[in-house]
N, C-alpha and C positions, 0 to 999 in steps of 0.2 A: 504494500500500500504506500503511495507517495508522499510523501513530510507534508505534503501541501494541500491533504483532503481535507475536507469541510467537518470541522468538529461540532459536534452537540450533545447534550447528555439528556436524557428521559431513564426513569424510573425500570420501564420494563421492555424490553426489545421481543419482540414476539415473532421469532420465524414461521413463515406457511400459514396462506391466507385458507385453511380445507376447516370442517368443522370444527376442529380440536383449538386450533388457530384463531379464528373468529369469534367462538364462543366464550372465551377466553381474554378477548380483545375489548369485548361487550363489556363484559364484565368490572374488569377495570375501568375503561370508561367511566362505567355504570358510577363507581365508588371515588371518584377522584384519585386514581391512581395514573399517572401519566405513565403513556403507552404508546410503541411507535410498532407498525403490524409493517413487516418486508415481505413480499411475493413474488417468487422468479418469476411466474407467467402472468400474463397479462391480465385485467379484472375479464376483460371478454373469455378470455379463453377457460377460466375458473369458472367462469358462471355457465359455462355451455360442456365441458369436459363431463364425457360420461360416467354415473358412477350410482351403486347401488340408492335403495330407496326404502329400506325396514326400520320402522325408528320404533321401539318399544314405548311404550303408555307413559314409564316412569321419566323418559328424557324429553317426549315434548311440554310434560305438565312442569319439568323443570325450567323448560324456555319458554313456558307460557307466562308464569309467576316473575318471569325477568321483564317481560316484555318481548319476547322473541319471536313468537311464534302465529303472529295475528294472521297470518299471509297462510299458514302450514292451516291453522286450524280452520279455514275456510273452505280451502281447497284438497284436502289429504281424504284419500281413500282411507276407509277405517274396515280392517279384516279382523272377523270373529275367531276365524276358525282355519285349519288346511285341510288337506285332502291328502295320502298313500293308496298309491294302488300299484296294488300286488294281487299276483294269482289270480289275474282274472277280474279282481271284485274291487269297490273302490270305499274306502274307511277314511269315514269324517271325523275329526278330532276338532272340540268346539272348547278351544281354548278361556275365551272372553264366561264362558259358562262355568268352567270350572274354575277360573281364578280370580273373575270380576274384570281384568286387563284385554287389553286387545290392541293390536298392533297400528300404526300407519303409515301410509304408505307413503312417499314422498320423497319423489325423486331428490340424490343430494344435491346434483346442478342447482334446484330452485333453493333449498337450503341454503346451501351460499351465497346465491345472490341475493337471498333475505336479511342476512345475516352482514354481507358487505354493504348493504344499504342503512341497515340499521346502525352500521358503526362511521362509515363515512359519510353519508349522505343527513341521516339522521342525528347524529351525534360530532360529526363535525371533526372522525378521529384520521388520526396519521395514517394513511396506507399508501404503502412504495410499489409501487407495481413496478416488474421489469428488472428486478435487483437481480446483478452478476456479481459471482467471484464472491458470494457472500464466508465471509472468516469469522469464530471466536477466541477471543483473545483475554488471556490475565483470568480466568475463568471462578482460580482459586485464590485472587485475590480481594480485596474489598469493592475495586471499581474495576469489572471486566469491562470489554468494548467488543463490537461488529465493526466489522467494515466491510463495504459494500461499493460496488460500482455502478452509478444511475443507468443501464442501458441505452436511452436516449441520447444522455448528453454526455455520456461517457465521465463523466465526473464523479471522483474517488470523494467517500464519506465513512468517516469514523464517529459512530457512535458511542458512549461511554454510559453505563449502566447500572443497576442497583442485580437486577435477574436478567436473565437470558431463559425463555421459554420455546423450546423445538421442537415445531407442529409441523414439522416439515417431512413429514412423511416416511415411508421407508428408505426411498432413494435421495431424500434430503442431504445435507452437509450437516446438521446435529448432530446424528447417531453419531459421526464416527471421531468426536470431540467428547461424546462420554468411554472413558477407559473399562470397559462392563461385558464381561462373558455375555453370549447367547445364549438360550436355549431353545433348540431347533428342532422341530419335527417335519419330517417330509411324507406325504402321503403316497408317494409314489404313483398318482395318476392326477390327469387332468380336468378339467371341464371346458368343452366348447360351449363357449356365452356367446349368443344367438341375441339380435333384435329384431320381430318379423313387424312390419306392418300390417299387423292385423288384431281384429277386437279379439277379447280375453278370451279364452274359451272355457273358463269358471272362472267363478269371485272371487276364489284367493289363489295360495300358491297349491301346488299339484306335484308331489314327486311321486314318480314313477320307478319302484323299484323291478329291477328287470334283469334275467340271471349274464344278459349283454352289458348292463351297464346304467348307471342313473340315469334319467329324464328329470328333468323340471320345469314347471310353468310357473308364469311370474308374472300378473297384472300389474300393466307400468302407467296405462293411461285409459282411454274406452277405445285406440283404435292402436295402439301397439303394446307388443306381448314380450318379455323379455322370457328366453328359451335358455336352458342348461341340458348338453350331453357328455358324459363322464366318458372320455376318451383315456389315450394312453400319453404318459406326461411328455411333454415336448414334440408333440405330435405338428404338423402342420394341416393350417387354412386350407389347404391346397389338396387336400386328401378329402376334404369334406364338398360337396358340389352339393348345391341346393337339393337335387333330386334326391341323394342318400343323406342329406340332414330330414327332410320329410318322412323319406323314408324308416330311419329308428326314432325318430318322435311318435308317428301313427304306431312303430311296434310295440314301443317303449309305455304308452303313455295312455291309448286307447282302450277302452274297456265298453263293456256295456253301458250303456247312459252317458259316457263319456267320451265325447270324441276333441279332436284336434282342429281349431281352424289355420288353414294356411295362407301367406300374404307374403310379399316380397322381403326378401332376407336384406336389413340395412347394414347388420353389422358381422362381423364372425372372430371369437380373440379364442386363444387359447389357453387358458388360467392352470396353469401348474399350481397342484393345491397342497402350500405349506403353512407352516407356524413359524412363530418365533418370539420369544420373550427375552428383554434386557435384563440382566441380574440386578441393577438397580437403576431406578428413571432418574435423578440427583447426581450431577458430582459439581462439586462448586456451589458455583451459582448458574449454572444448565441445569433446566427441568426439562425433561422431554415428556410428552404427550402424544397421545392417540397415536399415527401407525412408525413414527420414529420410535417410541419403546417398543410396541408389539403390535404383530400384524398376526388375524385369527383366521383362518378358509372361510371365504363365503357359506359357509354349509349352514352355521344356523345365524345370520343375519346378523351378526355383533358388531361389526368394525367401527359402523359410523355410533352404535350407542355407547360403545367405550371410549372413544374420541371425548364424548359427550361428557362424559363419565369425570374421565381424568380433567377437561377444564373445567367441572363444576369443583372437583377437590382442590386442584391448582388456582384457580380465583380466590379462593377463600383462604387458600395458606398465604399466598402473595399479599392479600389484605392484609392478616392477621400482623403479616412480617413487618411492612411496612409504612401501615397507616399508624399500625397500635402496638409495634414492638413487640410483639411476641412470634419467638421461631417456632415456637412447640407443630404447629401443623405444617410446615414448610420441613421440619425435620425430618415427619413421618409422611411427608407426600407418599414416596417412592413405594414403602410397604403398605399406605392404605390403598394406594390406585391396584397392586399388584394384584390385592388379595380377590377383587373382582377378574380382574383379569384371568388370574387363574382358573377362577370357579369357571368364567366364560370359555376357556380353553379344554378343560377338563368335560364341558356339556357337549362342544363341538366335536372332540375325538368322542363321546359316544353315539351323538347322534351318527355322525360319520360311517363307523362298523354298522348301522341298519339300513344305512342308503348305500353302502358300497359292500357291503359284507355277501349279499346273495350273488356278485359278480366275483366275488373272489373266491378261494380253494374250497373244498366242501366244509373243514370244520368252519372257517368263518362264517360262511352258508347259513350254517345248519343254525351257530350262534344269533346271527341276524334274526335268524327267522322263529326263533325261541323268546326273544326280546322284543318282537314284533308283538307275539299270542300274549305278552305280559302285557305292553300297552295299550292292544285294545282289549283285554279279558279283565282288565284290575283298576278299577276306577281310582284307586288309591294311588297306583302306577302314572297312570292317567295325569294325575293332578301333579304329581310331583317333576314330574315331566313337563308340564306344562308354565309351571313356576320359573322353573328354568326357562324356556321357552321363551318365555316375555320380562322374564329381567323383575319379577315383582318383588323380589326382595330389595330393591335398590331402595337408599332411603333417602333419596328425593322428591 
């Protein structure tokens, strides 16, 4: 960085404008905590980049009570309940029944652009779009800094801080400025994430378990369908042609009373499906959040409510820090975000083994399909499952 970039100092520097980022940004705000939010990509491209849409009960009642959420709770699909079908037959699980909660839907593109409006637009806060060559520096001393280069104007800027918070993703420049083991699970298969332009073909989500391999249906809007096939990891787009993606959805997915509509294919990615958790989200004065500490498989919808998660505990420890001098919750950020995280990680590998367990070797088969006749035969099973499901222990 050149002797001759532009100095200034604010309270909290907040890398990655994605939910964990934003929510987070609000927040302070919110409290007179001065806050500057930097984002590599551009506000357009944030607000239009594609990306899941499952937000548990407990994290928009959390953004509602901020003021967050007026725009979500207008327009947000709201799901009772999913669907497994297996063997033919298709089993309804009516989550919202058994636990009072129930999910919504809500694509995260509109989230953030909710959520950038309410901190820039609405509240008048700092956001850099465009930032390159972002660095942290002095980290573990009293006054760390950022530096960052404005893309436009190409002009060098040194920030100077009380915290450093990195929202910045998995592929961010945070993670790799905390000194912190992984812990890493790989599932060893993939999912082709499908966009089709066409209306829902049920009201919620739909997996299809199938001794080929997972299906899933995902209502995104009333006139497109977001589609999941559980391929083999690192697989290529190019192997998949429209005719055989229709082709194992109708195999995959189709039962009696339930069929497939088809529509033009927008999208096609191949999601290698891993884990990973930081051994601690703290070192210094870097806090990392949402998918810079840990990133969970899409499999049971977590990502964006742990994001959520982690800046509803990290707002309130950076308050406690530095409005009213106490570190006590800035201490134990890292093991309180953790211990959801865990239990979040821990639900996902089991759901996992029943949505991928009947495509694999016979005992895991046979396992799946033993864990199946407990969840719909055991109402008790049922509920406890379901809890999980929707995040209803969170105490927000």
């Amino acid at each position: 960085m050149a002797t001759d970039a532009d100095t200034e100092h604010t309270q909290v520097v907040v890398i990655g404008a994605g939910p964990a980022g934003l929510t987070l940004a609000n927040l302070l705000r919110q409290r007179g905590i001065g806050c500057l939010l930097l984002e590599e990509q551009s506000r357009e491209f944030i607000e239009q980049r594609p990306r899941a849409g499952f937000m548990e009960e407990w994290a928009v009642r959390a953004l509602e009570r901020h003021g967050l959420a007026e725009r979500l709770l207008d327009n947000a699909q709201r799901h009772a309940a999913f669907e497994i079908r297996f063997d033919g037959e298709r089993h309804i699980l009516s989550y919202a029944e058994l636990t009072g909660h129930h999910h919504f839907v809500y694509p995260q593109p509109l989230l953030v652009a909710d959520l950038t409006a309410a901190y820039v637009d609405g509240a008048g806060g700092d956001a850099r779009f465009g930032a390159r060559d972002v660095a942290l520096h002095d980290l573990e001393s009293d006054r760390p800094a950022v530096t960052y280069t404005d893309g436009r104007s190409g002009r060098a800027h040194r920030i100077t801080c009380d915290a450093v918070a990195g929202c910045d993703g998995a592929r961010g420049v945070s993670r790799a400025f905390l000194p912190a083991g992984v812990a890493r699970h790989d599932y060893g298969i993939g999912w082709l994430a499908l966009l089709a332009e066409a209306p829902p073909s049920a009201d919620g989500v739909v997996f299809g378990i199938h001794p080929r391999g997972l299906a899933a249906h995902m209502a995104r809007s009333p006139h497109v369908t977001r589609f999941y096939l559980q391929c083999p990891a690192g697989d290529d787009v190019a192997n998949w042609s429209d005719e055989r993606v229709w082709k194992e959805l109708h195999a995959r997915l189709t039962v009696p009373g339930g069929t497939i509509t088809e529509g033009p294919l927008i999208e096609k990615q191949v999601l290698d499906m891993h884990n990973y958790v930081v051994d601690r989200m703290s070192h210094g004065r870097l806090h990392l959040a949402g998918d810079a500490a840990h990133v969970v498989a899409p499999i049971g919808a977590k990502g964006m409510n742990l994001a959520i998660h982690d800046a509803l505990l990290l707002a309130d420890a950076l308050t406690a820090q530095l409005r009213d001098g106490d570190g006590t919750a800035l201490a134990g950020y890292s093991e309180a975000a953790l211990r959801r995280v865990w239990q979040y990680q821990e639900f996902s590998q089991w759901f996992a083994e029943i949505l991928h367990g009947p495509a694999a070797e016979p005992f895991r088969a046979r396992m799946a399909q033993a864990r199946l006749r407990r969840l719909f035969g055991s109402r008790a099973a049922a509920t406890a499952f379901c809890e999980l499901y929707i995040g209803k222990d969170a105490d927000w």
